[in-house]
FIBAKOL-272813 format. One line per 4 residues: number of its first residue (from 1); for each residue x, y, z of N, C-alpha, C, O. Coordinates in steps of 0.2 Angstrom, whole numbers, plus 5000, padded with zeros to 4 digits. Layout:
N
NUM	X:Y:Z:X:Y:Z:X:Y:Z:X:Y:Z ~ ...;
This chain:
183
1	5622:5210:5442:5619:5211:5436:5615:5217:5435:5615:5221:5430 ~ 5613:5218:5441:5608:5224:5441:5613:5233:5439:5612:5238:5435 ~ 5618:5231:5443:5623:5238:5442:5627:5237:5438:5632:5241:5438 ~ 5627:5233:5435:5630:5232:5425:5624:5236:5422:5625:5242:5420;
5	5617:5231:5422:5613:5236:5418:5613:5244:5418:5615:5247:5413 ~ 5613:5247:5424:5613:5254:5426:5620:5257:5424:5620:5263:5422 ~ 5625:5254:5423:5630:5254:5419:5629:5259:5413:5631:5264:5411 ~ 5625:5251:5411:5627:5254:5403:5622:5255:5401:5621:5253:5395;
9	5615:5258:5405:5611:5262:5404:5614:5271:5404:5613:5276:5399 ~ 5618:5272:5410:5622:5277:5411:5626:5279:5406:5625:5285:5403 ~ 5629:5274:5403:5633:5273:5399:5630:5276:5390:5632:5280:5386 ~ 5624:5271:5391:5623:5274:5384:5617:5281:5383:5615:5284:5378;
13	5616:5282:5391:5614:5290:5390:5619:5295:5387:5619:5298:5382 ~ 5623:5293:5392:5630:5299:5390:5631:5298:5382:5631:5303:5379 ~ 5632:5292:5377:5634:5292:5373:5629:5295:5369:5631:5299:5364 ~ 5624:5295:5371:5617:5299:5367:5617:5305:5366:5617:5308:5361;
17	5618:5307:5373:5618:5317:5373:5624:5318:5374:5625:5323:5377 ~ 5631:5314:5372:5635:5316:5368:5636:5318:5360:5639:5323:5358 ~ 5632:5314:5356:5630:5312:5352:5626:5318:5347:5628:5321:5342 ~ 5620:5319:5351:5616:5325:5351:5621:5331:5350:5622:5334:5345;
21	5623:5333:5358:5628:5339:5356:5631:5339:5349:5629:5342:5344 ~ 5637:5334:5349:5640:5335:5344:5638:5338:5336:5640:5343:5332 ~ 5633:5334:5336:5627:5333:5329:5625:5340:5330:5625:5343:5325 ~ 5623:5345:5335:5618:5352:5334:5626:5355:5335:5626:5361:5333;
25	5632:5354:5337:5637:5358:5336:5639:5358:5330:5643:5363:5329 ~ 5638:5354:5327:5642:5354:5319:5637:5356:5314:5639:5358:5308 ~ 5630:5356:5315:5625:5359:5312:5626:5365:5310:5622:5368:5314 ~ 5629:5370:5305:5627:5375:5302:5625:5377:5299:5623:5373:5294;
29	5623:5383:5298:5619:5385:5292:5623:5389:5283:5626:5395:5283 ~ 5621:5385:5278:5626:5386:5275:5621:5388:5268:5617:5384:5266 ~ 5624:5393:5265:5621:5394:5257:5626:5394:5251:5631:5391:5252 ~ 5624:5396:5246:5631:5397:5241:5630:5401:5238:5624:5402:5238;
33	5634:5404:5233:5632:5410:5228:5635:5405:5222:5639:5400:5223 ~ 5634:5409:5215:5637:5408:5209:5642:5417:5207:5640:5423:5205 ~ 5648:5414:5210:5652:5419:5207:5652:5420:5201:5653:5426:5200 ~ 5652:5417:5195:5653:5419:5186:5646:5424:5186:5646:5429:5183;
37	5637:5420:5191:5633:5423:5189:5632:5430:5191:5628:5434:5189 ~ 5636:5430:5196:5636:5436:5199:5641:5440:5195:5637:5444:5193 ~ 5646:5441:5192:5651:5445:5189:5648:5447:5184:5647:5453:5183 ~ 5644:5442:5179:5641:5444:5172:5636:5448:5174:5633:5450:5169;
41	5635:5451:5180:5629:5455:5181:5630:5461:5182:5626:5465:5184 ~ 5637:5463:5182:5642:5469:5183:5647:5473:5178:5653:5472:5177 ~ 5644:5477:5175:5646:5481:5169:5651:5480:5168:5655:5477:5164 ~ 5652:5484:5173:5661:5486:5175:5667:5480:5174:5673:5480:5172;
45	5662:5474:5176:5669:5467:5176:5668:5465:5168:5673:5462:5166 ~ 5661:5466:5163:5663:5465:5158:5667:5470:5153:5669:5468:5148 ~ 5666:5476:5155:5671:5479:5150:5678:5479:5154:5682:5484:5151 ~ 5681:5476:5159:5686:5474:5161:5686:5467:5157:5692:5468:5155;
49	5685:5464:5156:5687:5458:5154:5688:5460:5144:5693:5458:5140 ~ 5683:5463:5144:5686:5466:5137:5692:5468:5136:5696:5467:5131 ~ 5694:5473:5141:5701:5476:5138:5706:5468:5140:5712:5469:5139 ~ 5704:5463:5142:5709:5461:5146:5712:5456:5139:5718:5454:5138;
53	5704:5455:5135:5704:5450:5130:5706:5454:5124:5707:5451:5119 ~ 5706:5459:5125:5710:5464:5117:5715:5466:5117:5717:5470:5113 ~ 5719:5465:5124:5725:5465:5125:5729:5459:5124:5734:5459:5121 ~ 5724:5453:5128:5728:5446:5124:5727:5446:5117:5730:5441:5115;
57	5724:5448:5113:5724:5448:5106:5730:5451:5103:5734:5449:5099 ~ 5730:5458:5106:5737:5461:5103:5743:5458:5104:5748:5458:5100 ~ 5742:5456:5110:5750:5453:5112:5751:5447:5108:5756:5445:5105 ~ 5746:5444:5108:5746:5435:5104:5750:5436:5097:5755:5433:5096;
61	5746:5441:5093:5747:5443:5086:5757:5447:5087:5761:5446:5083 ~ 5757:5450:5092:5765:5452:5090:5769:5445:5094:5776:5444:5095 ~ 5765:5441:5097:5770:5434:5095:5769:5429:5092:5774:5425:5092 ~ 5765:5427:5088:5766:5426:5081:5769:5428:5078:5772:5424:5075;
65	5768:5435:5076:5773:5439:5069:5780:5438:5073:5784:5438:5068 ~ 5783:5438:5081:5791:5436:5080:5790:5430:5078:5794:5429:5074 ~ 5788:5422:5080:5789:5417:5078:5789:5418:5071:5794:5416:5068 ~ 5783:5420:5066:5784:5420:5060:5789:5422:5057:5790:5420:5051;
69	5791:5428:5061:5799:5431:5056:5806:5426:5058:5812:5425:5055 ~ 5804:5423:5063:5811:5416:5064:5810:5412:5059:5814:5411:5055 ~ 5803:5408:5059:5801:5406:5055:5805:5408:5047:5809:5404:5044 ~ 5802:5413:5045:5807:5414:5036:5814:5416:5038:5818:5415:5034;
73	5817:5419:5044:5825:5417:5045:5827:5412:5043:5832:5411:5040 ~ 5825:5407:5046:5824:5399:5047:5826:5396:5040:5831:5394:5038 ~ 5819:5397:5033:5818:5395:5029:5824:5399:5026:5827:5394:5023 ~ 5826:5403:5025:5832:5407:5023:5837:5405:5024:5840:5404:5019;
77	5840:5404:5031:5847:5401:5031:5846:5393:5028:5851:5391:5024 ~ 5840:5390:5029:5840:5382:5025:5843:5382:5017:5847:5377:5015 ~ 5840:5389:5014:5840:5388:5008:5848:5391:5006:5852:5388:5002 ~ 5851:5396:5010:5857:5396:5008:5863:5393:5011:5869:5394:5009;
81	5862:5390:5016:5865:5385:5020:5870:5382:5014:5876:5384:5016 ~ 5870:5380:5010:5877:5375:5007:5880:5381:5004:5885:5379:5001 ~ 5879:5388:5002:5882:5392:5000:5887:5397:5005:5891:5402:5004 ~ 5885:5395:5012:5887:5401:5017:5893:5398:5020:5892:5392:5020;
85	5899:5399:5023:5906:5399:5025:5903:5397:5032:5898:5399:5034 ~ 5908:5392:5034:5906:5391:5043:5906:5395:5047:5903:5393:5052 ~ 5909:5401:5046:5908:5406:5049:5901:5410:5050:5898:5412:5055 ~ 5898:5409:5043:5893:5413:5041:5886:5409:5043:5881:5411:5045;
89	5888:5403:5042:5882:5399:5048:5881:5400:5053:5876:5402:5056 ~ 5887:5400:5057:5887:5399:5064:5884:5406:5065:5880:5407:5070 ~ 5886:5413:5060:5883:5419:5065:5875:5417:5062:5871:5416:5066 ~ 5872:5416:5056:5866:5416:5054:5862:5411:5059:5856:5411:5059;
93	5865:5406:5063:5861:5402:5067:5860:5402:5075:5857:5399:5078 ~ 5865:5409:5075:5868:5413:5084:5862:5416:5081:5859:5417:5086 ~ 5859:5419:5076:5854:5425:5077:5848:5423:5077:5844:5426:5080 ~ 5847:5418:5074:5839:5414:5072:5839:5412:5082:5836:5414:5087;
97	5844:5408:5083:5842:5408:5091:5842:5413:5096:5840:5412:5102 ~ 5843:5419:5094:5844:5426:5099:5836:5428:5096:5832:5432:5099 ~ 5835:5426:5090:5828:5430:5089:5823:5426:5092:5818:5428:5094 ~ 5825:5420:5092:5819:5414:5096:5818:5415:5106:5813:5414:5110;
101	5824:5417:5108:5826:5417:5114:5821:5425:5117:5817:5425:5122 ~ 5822:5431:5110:5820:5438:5112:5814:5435:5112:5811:5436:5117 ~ 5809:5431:5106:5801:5432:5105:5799:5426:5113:5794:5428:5116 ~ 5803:5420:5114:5801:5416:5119:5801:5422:5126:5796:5422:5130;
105	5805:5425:5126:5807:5431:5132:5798:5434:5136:5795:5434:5141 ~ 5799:5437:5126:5793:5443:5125:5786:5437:5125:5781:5440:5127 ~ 5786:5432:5124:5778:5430:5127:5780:5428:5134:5775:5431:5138 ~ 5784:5425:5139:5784:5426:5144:5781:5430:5148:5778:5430:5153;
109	5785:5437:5145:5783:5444:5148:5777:5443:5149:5774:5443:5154 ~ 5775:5443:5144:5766:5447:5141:5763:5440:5144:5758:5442:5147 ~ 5763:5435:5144:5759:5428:5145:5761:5423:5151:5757:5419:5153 ~ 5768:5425:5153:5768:5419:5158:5766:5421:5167:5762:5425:5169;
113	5769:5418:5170:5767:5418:5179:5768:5427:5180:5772:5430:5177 ~ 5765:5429:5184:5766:5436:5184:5767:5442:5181:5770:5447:5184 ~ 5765:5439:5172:5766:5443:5166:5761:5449:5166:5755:5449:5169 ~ 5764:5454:5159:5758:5458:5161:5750:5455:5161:5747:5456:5166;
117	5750:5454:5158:5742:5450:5158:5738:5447:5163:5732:5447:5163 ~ 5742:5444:5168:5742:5444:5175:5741:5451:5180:5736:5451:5184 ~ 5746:5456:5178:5747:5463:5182:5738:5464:5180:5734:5463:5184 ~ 5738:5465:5172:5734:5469:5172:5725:5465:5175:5721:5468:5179;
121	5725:5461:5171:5721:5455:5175:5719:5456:5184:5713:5455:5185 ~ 5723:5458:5188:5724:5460:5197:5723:5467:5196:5718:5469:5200 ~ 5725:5472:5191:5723:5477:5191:5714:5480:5191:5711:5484:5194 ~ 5713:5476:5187:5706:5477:5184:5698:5471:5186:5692:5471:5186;
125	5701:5466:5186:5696:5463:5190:5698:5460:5197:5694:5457:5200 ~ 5703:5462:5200:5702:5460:5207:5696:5467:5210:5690:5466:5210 ~ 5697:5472:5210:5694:5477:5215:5686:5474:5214:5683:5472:5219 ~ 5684:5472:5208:5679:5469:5209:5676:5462:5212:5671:5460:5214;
129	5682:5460:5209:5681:5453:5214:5680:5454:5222:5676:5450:5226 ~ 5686:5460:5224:5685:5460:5233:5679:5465:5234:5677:5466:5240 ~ 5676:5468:5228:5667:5470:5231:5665:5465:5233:5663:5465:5239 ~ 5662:5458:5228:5659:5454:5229:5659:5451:5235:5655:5452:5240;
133	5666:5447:5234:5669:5447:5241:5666:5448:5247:5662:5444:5250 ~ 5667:5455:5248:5665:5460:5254:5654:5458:5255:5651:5457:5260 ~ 5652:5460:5248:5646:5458:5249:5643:5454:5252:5639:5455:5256 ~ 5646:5447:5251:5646:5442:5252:5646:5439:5261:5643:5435:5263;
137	5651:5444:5263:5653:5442:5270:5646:5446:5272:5642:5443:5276 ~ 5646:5453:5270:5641:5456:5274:5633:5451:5276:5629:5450:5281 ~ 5632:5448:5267:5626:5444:5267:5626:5438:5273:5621:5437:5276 ~ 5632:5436:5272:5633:5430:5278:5633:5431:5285:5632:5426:5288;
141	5636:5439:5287:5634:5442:5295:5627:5444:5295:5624:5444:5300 ~ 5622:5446:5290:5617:5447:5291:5612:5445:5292:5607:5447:5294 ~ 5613:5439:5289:5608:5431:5288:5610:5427:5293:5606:5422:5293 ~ 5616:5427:5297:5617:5420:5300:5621:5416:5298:5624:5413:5303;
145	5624:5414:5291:5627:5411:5290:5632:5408:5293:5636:5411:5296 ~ 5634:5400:5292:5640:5400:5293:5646:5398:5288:5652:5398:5290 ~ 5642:5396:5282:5650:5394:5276:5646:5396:5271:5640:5393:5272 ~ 5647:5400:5266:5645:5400:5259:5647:5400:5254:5650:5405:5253;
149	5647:5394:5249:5650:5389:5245:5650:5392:5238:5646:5396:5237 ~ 5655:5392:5233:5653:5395:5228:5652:5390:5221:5656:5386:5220 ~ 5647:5391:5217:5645:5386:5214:5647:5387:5209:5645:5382:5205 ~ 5651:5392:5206:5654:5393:5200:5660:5392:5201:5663:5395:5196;
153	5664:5389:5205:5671:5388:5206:5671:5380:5205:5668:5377:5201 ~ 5675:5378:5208:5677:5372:5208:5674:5366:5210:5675:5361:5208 ~ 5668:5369:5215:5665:5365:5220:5660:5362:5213:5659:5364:5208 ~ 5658:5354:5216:5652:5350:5211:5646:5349:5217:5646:5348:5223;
157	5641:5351:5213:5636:5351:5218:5629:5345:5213:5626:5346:5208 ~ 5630:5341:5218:5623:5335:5214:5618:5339:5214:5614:5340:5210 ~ 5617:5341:5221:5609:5344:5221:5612:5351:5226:5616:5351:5231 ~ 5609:5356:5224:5609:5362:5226:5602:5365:5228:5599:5366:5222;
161	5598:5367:5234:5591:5369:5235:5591:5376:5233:5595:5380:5236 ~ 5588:5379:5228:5587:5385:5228:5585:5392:5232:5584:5397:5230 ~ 5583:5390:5238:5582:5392:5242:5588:5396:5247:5588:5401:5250 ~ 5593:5391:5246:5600:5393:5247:5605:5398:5243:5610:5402:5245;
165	5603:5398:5238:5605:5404:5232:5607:5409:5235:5602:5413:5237 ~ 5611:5411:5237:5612:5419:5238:5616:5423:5234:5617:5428:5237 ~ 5618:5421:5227:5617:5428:5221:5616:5433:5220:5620:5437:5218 ~ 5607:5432:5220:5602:5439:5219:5604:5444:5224:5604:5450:5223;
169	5604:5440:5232:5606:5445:5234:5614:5449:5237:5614:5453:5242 ~ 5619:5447:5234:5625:5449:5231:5624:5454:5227:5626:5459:5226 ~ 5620:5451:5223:5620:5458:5216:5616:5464:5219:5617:5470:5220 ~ 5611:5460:5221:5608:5469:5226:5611:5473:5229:5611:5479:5229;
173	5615:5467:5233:5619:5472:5240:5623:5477:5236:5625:5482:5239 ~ 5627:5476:5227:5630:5477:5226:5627:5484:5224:5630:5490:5224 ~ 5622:5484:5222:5616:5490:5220:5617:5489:5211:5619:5494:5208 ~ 5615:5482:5209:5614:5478:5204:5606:5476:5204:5603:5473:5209;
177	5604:5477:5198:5596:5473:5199:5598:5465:5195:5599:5464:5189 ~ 5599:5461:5198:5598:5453:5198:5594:5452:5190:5589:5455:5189 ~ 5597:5448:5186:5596:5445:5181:5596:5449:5174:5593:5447:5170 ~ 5599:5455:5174:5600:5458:5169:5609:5459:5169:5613:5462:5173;
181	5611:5456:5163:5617:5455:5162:5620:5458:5159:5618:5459:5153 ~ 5628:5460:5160:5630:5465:5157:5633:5464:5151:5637:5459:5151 ~ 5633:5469:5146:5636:5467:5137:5643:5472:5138:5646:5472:5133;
């Protein structure tokens, strides 16, 4: 009975300063930044985002005006439709859908998965983003860190210590004065 005890004294030592280790090996040290707060505090990424948004205005507007010119093709072949020969249907209805097919083309272009808007979007706001980025790491090799969270992406944070914020100084490292945002 006696080297049972000892056993599982033995026994739940080990389990203990198993236990322990594990627990201070997973222990890191972790902060987060706010990527949105940080961008708005960089000139540069707002007048990039500008051209990015008066570009999608331009482009939006020349696809509407092709849908709206199908549009009155549209209303036009309807109204002449009992007047026009089968022939003459069939081409006026090959071109309302060749025009629909060019304007669907031309928003893809300009709008869909690696359209210009995209190109230019990679063009203009990545280099600033891999500043951040790059800040970011250094802030993290130079404090110790071992994971930093970003609190303006997707992640949900119930409670966040402000103490952990590492932001302000991203925007510094960036040679940004912290809380003056840019127009």
């Amino acid at each position: 009975m006696k080297k049972l005890g000892k056993i599982y004294r033995a026994a739940s030592l080990i389990v203990v300063v198993f236990s322990f280790t594990t627990i201070t090996a997973f222990a890191q040290r972790l902060a987060y930044v706010d990527s949105e707060y940080i961008l708005k505090q960089i000139p540069e990424y707002a007048s990039a985002q500008k051209q990015i948004d008066a570009l999608s205005v331009q482009w939006q507007k020349e696809v509407d005006s092709r849908f709206a010119d199908i549009e009155k093709m549209y209303k036009s072949y309807q109204q002449d439709q009992v007047l026009l020969s089968e022939e003459m249907r069939r081409q006026r209805e090959n071109a309302i859908v060749q025009k629909e097919k060019e304007a669907k083309d031309f928003q893809k272009l300009k709008f869909g998965f690696e359209g210009d808007l995209f190109k230019e979007r990679q063009k203009l706001i990545k280099p600033i983003q891999d500043r951040v980025s790059k800040a970011i790491q250094s802030i993290a090799t130079d404090q110790g860190l071992d994971i930093v969270l970003d609190k303006g992406s997707e992640v949900t944070f119930l409670f966040a210590n402000p103490r952990l914020d590492k932001s302000n100084d991203v925007i510094t490292k960036l040679g940004y004065k912290p809380g003056t945002v840019a127009k």
